[in-house]
C-alpha positions in Angstrom: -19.9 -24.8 -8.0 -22.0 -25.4 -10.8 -21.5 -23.6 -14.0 -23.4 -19.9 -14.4 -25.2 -18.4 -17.1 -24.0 -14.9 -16.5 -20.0 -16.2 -16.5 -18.8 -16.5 -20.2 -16.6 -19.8 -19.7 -14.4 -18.6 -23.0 -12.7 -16.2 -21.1 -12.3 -17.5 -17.5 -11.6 -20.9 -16.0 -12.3 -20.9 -12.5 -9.8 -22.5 -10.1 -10.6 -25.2 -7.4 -10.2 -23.0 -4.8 -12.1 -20.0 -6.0 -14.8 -21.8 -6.8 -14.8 -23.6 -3.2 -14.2 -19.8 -1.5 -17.5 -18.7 -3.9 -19.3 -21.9 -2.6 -19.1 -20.0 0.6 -18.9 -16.5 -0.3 -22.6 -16.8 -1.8 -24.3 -18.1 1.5 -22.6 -16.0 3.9 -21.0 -12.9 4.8 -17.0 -13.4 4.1 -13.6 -12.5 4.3 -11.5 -13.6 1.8 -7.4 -13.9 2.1 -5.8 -14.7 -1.1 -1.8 -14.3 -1.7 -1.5 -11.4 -4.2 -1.6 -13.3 -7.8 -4.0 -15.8 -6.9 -7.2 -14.5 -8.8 -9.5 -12.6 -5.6 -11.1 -10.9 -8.4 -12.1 -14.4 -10.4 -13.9 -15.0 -6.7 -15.7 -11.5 -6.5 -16.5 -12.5 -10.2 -17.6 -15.6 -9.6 -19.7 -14.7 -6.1 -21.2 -12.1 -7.9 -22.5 -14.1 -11.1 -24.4 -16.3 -8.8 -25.8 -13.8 -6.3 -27.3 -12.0 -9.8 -28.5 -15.1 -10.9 -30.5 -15.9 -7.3 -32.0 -12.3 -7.3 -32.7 -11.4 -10.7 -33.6 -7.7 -10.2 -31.2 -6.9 -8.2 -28.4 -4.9 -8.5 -24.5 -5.3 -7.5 -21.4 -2.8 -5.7 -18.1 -2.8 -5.6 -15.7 -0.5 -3.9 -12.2 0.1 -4.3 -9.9 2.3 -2.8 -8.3 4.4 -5.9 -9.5 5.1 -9.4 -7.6 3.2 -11.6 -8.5 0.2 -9.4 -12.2 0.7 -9.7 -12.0 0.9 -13.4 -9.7 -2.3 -13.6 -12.4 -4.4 -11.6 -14.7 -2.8 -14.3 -13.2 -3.4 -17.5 -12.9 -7.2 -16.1 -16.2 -7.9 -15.0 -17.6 -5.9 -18.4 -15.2 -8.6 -20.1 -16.5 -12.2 -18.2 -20.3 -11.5 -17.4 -22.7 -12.0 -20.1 -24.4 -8.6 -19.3 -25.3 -5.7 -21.7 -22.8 -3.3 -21.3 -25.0 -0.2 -20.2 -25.5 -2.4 -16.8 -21.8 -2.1 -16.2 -21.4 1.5 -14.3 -18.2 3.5 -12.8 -18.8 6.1 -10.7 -17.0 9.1 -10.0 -16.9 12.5 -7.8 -16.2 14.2 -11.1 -20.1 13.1 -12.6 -22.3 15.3 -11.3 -24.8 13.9 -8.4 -27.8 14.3 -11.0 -26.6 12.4 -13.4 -25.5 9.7 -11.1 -28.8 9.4 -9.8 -30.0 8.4 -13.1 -27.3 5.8 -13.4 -28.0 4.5 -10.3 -31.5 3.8 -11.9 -30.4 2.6 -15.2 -27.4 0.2 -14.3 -27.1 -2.6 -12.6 -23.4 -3.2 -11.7 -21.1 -0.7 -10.0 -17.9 -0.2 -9.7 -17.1 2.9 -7.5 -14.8 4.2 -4.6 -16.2 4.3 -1.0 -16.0 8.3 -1.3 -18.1 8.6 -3.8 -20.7 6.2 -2.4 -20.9 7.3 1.0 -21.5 10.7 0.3 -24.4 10.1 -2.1 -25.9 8.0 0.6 -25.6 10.8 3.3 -27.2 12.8 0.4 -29.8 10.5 -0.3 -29.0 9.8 -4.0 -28.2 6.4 -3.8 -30.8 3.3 -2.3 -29.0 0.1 -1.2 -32.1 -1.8 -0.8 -32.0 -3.7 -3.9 -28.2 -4.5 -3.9 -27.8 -8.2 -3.4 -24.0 -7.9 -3.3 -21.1 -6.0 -1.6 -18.1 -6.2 -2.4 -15.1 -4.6 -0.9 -11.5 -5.1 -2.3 -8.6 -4.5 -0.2 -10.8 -5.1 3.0 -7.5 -4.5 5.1 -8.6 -0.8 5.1 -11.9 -1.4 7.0 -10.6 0.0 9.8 -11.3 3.1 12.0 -12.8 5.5 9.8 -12.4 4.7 6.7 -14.9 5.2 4.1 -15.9 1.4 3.9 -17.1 0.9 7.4 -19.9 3.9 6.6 -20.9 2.2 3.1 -21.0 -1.3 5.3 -23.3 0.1 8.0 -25.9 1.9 5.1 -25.6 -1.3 3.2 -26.7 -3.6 6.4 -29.6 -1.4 7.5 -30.9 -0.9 3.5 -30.9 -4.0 1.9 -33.2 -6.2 1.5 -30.8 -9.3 1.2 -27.4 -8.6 2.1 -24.5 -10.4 1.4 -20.9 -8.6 2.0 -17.5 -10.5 0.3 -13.9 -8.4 1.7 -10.9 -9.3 -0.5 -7.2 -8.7 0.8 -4.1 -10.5 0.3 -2.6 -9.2 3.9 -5.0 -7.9 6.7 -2.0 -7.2 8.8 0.0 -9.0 11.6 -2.1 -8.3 14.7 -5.1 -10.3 15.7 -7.2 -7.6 17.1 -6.9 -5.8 13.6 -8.1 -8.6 11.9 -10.5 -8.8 14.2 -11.4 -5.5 13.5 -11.6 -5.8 9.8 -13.8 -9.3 10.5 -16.2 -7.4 12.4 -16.9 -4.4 10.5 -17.7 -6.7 7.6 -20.0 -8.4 9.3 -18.1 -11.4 8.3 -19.3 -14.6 9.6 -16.6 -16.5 7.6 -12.9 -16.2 6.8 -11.8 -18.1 3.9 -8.1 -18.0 3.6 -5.3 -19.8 1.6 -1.7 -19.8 1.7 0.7 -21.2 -0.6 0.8 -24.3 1.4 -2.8 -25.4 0.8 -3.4 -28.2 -1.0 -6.0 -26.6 -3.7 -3.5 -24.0 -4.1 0.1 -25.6 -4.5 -0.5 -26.9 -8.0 -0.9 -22.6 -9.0 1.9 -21.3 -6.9 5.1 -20.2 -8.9 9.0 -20.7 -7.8 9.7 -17.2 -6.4 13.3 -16.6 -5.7 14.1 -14.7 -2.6 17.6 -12.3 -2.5 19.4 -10.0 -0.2 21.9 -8.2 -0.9 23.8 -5.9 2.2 25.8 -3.1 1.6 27.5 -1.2 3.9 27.4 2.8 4.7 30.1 4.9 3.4 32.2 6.2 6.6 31.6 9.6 5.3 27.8 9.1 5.7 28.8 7.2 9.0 30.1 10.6 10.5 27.2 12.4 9.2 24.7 9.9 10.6 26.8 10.0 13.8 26.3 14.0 14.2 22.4 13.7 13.6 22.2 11.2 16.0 24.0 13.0 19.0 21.4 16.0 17.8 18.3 13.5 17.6 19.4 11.6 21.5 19.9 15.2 23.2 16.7 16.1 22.5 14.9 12.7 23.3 17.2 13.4 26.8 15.8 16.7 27.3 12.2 14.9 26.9 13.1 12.4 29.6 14.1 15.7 32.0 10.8 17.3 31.9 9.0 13.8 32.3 7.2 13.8 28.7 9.3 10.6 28.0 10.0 7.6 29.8 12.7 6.0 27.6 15.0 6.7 24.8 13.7 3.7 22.8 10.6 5.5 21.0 9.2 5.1 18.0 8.2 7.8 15.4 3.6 7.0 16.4 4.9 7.5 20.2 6.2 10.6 19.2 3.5 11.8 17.2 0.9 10.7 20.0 3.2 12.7 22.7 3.2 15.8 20.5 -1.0 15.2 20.5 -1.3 15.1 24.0 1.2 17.6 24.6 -1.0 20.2 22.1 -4.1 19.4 24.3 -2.5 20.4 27.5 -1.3 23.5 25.9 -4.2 24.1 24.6 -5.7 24.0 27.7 -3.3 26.2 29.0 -1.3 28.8 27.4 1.0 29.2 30.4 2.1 25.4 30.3 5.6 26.2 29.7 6.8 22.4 29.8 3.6 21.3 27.4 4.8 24.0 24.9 9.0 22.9 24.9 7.9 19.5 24.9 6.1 20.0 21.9 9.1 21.8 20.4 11.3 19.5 21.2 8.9 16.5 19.4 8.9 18.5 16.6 12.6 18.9 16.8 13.3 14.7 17.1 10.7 13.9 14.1 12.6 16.3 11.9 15.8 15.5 12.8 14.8 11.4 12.9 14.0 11.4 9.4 17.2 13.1 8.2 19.0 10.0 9.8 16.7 7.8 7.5 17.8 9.7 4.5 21.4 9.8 5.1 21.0 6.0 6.1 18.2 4.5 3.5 18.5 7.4 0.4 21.9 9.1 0.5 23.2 12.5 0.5 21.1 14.6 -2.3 17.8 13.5 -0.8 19.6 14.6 2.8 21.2 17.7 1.0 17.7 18.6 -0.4 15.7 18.2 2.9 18.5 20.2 5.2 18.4 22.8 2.3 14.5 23.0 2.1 14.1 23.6 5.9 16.6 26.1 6.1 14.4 28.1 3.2 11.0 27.7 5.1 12.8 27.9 8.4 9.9 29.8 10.3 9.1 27.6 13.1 11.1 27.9 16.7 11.9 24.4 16.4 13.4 24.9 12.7 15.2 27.2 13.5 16.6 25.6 16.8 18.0 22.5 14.4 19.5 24.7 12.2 21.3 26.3 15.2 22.7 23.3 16.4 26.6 22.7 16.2 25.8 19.1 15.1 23.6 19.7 12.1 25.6 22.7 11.2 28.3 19.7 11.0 26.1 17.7 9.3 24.9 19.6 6.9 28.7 21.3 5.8 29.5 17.3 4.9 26.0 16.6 3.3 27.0 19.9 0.9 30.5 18.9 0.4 29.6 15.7 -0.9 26.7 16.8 -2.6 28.9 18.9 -5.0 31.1 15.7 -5.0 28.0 14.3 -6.5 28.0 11.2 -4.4 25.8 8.8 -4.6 24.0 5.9 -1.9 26.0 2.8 -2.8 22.9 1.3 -3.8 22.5 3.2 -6.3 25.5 1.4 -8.4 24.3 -1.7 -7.0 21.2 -0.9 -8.7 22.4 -0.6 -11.8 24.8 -3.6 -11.6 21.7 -5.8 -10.9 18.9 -4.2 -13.6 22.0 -4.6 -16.0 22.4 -8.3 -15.3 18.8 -9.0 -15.6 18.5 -7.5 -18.7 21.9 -9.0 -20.0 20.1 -12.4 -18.8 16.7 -11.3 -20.7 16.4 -9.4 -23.3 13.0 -8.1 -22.4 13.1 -8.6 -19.0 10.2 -6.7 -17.0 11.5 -5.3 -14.0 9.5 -3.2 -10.5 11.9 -1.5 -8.4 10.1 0.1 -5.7 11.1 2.8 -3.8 9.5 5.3 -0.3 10.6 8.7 -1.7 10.0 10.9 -5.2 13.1 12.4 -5.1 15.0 8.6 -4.8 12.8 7.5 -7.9 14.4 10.6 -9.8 17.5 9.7 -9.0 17.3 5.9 -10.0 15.3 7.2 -13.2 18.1 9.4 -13.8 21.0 7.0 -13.3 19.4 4.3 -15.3 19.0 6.1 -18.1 22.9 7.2 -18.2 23.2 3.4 -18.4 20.9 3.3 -21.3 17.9 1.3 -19.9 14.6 1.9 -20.7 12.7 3.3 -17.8 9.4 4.9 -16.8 9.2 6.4 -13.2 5.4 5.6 -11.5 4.1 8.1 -9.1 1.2 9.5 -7.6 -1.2 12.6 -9.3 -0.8 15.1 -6.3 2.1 17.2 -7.2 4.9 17.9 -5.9 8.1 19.6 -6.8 5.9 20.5 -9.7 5.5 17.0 -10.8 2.6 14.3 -10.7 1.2 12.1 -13.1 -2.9 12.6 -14.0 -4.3 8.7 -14.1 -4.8 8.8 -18.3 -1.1 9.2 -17.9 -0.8 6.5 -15.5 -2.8 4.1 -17.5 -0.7 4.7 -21.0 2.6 3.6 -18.5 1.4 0.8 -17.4 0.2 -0.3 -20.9 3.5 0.3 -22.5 5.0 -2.0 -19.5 2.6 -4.4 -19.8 3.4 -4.3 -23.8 7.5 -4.4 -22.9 7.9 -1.3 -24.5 10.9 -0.6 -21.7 12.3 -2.7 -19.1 11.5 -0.8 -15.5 9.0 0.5 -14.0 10.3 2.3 -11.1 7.3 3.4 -8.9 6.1 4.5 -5.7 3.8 2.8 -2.9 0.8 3.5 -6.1 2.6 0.2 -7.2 1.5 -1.6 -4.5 -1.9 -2.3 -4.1 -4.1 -4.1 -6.6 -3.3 -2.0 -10.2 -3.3 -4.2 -13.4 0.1 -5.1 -13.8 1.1 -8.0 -16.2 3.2 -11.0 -14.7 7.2 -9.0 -13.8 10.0 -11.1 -14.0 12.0 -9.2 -11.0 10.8 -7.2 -7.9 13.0 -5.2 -6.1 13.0 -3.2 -2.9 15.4 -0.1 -3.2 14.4 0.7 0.6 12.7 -1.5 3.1 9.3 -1.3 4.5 8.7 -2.1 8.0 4.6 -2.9 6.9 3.9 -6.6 5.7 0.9 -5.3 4.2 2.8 -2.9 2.0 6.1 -5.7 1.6 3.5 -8.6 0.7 1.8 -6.1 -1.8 5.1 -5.4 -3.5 6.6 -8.8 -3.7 2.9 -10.1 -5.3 3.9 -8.6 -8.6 6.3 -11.3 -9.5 5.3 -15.1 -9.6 1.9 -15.1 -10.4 1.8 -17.0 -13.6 5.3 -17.7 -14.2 8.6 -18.1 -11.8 10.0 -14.9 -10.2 12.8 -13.2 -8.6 12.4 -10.8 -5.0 16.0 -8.7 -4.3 15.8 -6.7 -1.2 18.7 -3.9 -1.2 19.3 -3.9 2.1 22.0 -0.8 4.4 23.8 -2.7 7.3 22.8 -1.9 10.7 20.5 0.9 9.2 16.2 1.3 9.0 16.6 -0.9 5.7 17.6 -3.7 7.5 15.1 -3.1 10.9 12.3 -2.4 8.8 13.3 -5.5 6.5 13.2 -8.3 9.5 10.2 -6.1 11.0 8.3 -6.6 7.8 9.3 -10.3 8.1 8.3 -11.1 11.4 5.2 -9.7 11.2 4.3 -11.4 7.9 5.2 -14.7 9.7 2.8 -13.7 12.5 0.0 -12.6 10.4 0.4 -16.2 8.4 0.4 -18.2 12.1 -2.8 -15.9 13.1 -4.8 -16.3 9.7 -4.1 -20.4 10.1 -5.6 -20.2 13.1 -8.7 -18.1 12.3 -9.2 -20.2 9.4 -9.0 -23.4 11.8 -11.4 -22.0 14.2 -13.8 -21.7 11.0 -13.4 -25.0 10.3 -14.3 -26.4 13.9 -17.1 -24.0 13.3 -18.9 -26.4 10.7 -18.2 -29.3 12.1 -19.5 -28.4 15.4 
């Protein structure tokens, strides 16, 4: 690609294959599939310099699905585009619609989420015609309903010259998804690139892969063993009245039975099966994520849960678990051990490994990710007994009273980024595109069965320098089905891309 005025060279040099993806990217409607670290937001940069330079009066969008994302592609564009800095424009529910409207006028870059856009388009605030570029980042959510697919469909029928770039480092593991994703981006082009391509190996860092079993306590054994002699009786009970055709059911099939079984009741108040079946689903899901505490967390998260449904215990089906001679079992052990104060064994592995790490490097910069706030304030709790510097990371909604506001946010991810303390211990917020500087050490308290969400987290080591990957990993428990379920699908998603990306190729030379 030939150099752009509008990109400031002093602060950015392009790779090879971002600028061959923006060769593309700026004739045709595209997908683009980078590994997390490898610079999709140099390509959006560099797409978007030379759309603005082809159409001179017209303007540019970006979407992105949280807040602090959409002000991170911000601040980066702002810094590499030789643009006056009124052009550059976030966008937010919290200005009001009057005001945007007269930014919309003024500006000519945007940075927004699809939320915000879509509704001033239904309210006629907004005019796509002159917009010369879309951009969506993390494209993978293009699915369904989601905001982006109504921005897409204005932004196709408005424009005057359309041009759409998607950006995701994991689309998923199933073809027709991608294929979903493909088509409502009117993509005409994937671009993809795997560590294995030639333009990309001389970028791509030594990551270290680790995984470390441990085994479940006995006590927690008997506890499990309780919940699931509670958990099979009821999926038995399903088979008897036909809602079920087989133990073997995942939590969706449940939540899709308890669906259909509400419509039917619905229908009819006098369907006595459709109304037990739907207790009883309620019943399984409740009791099926207590085994994945006891299993995954450990016995204050399980403690907590029992003790919480036991205080809003107003449902039939609440009330009906809290009945049962097993959980009653269950729960007496859960207690006792609670007072014990006993922990998940992970939890001293834990320790042992950040200690290690930091005995190793001094200012070692270390992501432990974990599913569940109340296991992030016990990690947070323990690490700090063991006098390491730690910041938990969570979400703003609040709960148990606690949530952090996005200035708050912001200031913990610039003290990390500054090594001001040595772990960041966050939730799935972590994951997915924020601005957080190269880590020396990843690690996965729980598993998660998604290869989206498992490629997301391991993307925050090895970007610019070597990195490490330790997956804690509960024998013959959720961590360890959801661990080779992540895996496989990763593998499958990499097999399908490949293929895609060959079918592109045989494209152009047909």
């Amino acid at each position: 690609m030939k150099k752009l005025n509008l990109l400031d060279y002093t602060e950015i040099e392009p790779r090879i294959y971002q600028e061959n993806i923006a060769a593309t990217a700026v004739k045709n409607n595209t997908l683009c599939i980078l590994p997390t670290g490898m610079g999709k937001s140099y390509v959006a940069i560099l797409t978007a310099a030379k759309r603005l330079e082809d159409y001179p009066n017209s303007k540019f969008l970006m979407v992105a699905p949280t807040r602090p994302l959409v002000n991170q592609h911000y601040k980066l564009f702002k810094k590499l585009l030789i643009l006056k800095d009124d052009l550059f424009v976030v966008l937010t529910g919290k200005i009001r619609p009057e005001d945007r409207k007269m930014l919309y006028s003024k500006g000519r870059l945007f940075f927004a989420t699809p939320q915000t856009i879509r509704n001033d388009l239904k309210n006629g605030i907004l005019d796509l015609r002159d917009f010369s570029l879309l951009i969506i980042d993390e494209c993978h959510r293009s699915v369904k309903k989601y905001a982006y697919n109504r921005v897409i469909d204005y932004y196709i029928k408005e424009a005057k010259n359309p041009l759409i770039l998607g950006l995701t480092a994991s689309p998923g593991g199933i073809r027709h998804k991608i294929e979903e994703v493909k088509k409502n981006l009117h993509a005409d082009v994937i671009e993809v690139r795997t560590e294995k391509d030639e333009d990309v190996k001389p970028y791509i860092q030594d990551v270290k892969t680790e995984k470390i079993f441990i085994e479940l306590p006995d006590e927690f054994k008997q506890i499990r063993k309780n919940l699931i002699e509670a958990y099979n009786s009821r999926l038995e009970e399903l088979i008897r009245i036909r809602a079920l055709n087989s133990t073997k059911v995942y939590k969706k099939d449940l939540l899709d039975l308890q669906k259909k079984l509400a419509i039917s009741y619905n229908k009819n108040r006098d369907n006595f099966m459709a109304a037990k079946g739907m207790s009883l689903c309620a019943q399984v899901i409740k009791i099926e994520h207590a085994i994945g505490l006891i299993e995954t967390q450990g016995i204050n998260q399980l403690y907590r849960y029992l003790n919480e449904m036991a205080k809003t215990s107003t449902s039939m089906a609440t009330k009906r678990i809290l009945s049962d001679p097993r959980i009653i079992m269950a729960a007496t052990k859960a207690k006792r051990l609670y007072e014990q104060g006993i922990e998940h064994p992970k939890l001293e592995k834990l320790i042992e490994i950040v200690n290690q790490e930091i005995k190793n490097k001094k200012n070692c910069k270390i992501i432990i990710f974990a599913n569940y706030r109340s296991t992030i304030e016990r990690i947070v709790k323990a690490l700090k007994k063991n006098n390491i510097e730690v910041r938990e990371f969570i979400g703003q909604a609040k709960k148990y009273g606690k949530g952090l506001s996005q200035k708050e946010q912001i200031q913990i991810l610039n003290e990390f980024n500054y090594e001001l303390f040595n772990v960041l211990v966050s939730t799935s917020i972590g994951e997915e595109g924020l601005s957080i500087n190269e880590v020396d050490v990843v690690i996965f308290y729980d598993s998660v069965a998604s290869e989206i969400r498992k490629i997301q987290r391991a993307g925050r080591t090895g970007r610019t320098k070597p990195g490490k990957i330790i997956f804690l990993i509960t024998k013959d428990t959720r961590d360890e089905w959801y661990f080779w379920s992540a895996y496989h699908k990763e593998k499958r998603m990499k097999y399908i891309l490949k293929d895609l990306q060959n079918k592109n190729l045989n494209d152009y030379v047909n």
